[in-house]
N, C-alpha and C positions, 0 to 999 in steps of 0.2 A: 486802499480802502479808506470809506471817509468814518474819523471814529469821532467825530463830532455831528453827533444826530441829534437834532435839535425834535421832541415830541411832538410838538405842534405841525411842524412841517410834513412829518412822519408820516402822522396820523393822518393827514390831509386837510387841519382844521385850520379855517380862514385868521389866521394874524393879526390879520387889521381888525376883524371883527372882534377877536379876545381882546385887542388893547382899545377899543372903543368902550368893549364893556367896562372895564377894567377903570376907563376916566370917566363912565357914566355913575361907577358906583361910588368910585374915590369923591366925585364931588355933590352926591347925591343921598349915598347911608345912613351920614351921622345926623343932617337934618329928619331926615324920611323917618328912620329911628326913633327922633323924639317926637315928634308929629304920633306916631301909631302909641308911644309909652301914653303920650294921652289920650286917644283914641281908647286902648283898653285900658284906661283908670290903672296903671300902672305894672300890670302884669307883662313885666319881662320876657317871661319867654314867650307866651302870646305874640308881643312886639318884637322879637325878634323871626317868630315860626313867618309874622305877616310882612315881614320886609324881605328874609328870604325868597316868600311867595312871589313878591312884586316884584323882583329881580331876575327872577327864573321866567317871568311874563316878559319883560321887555329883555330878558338873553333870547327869549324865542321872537320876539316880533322884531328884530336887531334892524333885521334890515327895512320893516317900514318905519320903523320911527324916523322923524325927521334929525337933522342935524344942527338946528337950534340949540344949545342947551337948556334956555331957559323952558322951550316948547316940549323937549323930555321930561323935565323937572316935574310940569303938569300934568306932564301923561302922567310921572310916575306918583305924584300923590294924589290923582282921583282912581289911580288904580288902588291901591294901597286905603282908600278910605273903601272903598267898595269893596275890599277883603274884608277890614275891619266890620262893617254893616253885615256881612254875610257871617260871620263868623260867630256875633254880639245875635243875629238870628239863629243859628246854629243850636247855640247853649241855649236860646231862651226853646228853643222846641225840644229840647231833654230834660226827661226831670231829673233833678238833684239825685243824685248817688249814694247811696248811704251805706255805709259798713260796719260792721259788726250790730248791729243792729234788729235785734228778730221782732218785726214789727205785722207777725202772723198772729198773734194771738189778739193783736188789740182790734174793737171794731172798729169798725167803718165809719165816719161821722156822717156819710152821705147813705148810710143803712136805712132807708126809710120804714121796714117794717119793722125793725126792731125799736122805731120811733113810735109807729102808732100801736107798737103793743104796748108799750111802756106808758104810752098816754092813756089806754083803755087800762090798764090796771091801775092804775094812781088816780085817774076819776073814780072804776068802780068802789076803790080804798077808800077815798075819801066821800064817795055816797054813803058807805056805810058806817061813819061816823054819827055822832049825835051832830045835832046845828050848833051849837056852841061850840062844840071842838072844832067842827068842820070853819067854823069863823074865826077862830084863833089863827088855826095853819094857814087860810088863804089872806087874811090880813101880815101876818110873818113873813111866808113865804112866797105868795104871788105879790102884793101889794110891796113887798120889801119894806113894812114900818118895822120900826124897834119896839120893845116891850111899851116905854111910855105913849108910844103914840097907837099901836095896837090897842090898849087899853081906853085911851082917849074916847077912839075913833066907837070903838065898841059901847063903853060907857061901863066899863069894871074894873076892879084895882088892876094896877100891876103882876101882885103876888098869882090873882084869878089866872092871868092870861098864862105866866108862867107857868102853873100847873097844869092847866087845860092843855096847854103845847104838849107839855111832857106827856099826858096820858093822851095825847091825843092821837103822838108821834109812836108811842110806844101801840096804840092798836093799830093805827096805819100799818105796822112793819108786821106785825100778826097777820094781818090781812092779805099782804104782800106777799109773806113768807107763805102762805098759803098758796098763791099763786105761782111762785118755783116750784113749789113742791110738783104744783100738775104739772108746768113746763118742763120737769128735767124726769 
């Protein structure tokens, strides 16, 4: 009985072919390696998941690759860059993952009706201002001037605009707050 059984033999798997791969990778991994570390801007096991890939591609095509090494070298880094692209598309077609995160309660920024109610009540708020107040807020707050130049632009003190804002902002929110009330 022969008690040196060699697995490979065993199994029926070609020899020549494991130790071809075997000097395809020895002299092939550690460059292919850092080639894909910069391909994906440094993530490691990305660069590792993508050269396994590319290996497991030319352990199956063994037998057509040529016998060049140099001409393997090229198969195997436009293979390997062409994992890399498919991979770099992969993640840009999912969105980002988020955890622990309960992001139900917040809206929508792309809610458009909640947009144009919010503009129909802040117009009707601000129609129903006096014109003076209603010129204070939209020189503050649409125009984005400061107290001195609100003022300027107007032609009244400072202290004027200042007050006017305040009582102006304070019926705004009266007004508003009336408009929750129907809404809710």
């Amino acid at each position: 009985m022969d008690t040196d059984v060699h697995p490979t033999r065993s199994a029926g798997i070609d020899t020549d072919g494991v130790r071809r791969m075997r000097g395809i990778f020895t002299a092939n991994a550690q460059p292919l390696y850092h080639f894909l570390l910069r391909l994906t801007r440094g993530q490691r096991e990305l660069a590792e998941d993508l050269l396994q890939e590319t290996m497991l591609r030319a352990w199956r095509r063994l037998e057509e690759l040529p016998v060049d090494a140099d001409t393997v070298r090229r198969w195997l880094f436009i293979v390997a860059r062409h994992l890399a692209i498919d991979a770099a598309r992969a993640r840009a077609a999912r969105p980002t993952e988020i955890y622990g995160v309960d992001v139900a309660w917040m809206p929508s920024p792309d809610n458009a009706f909640e947009e144009i109610v919010d503009r129909y009540a802040l117009t009707d708020a601000l129609s129903q201002l006096t014109a003076e107040h209603r010129a204070v807020l939209v020189e503050l707050y649409y125009g984005g001037a400061s107290v001195a130049e609100a003022a300027s632009r107007i032609g009244i003190p400072e202290g004027t605009v200042r007050s006017r804002s305040f009582y102006a902002l304070r019926a705004a929110r009266g007004f508003l707050d009336k408009v929750d009330e129907l809404v809710s």
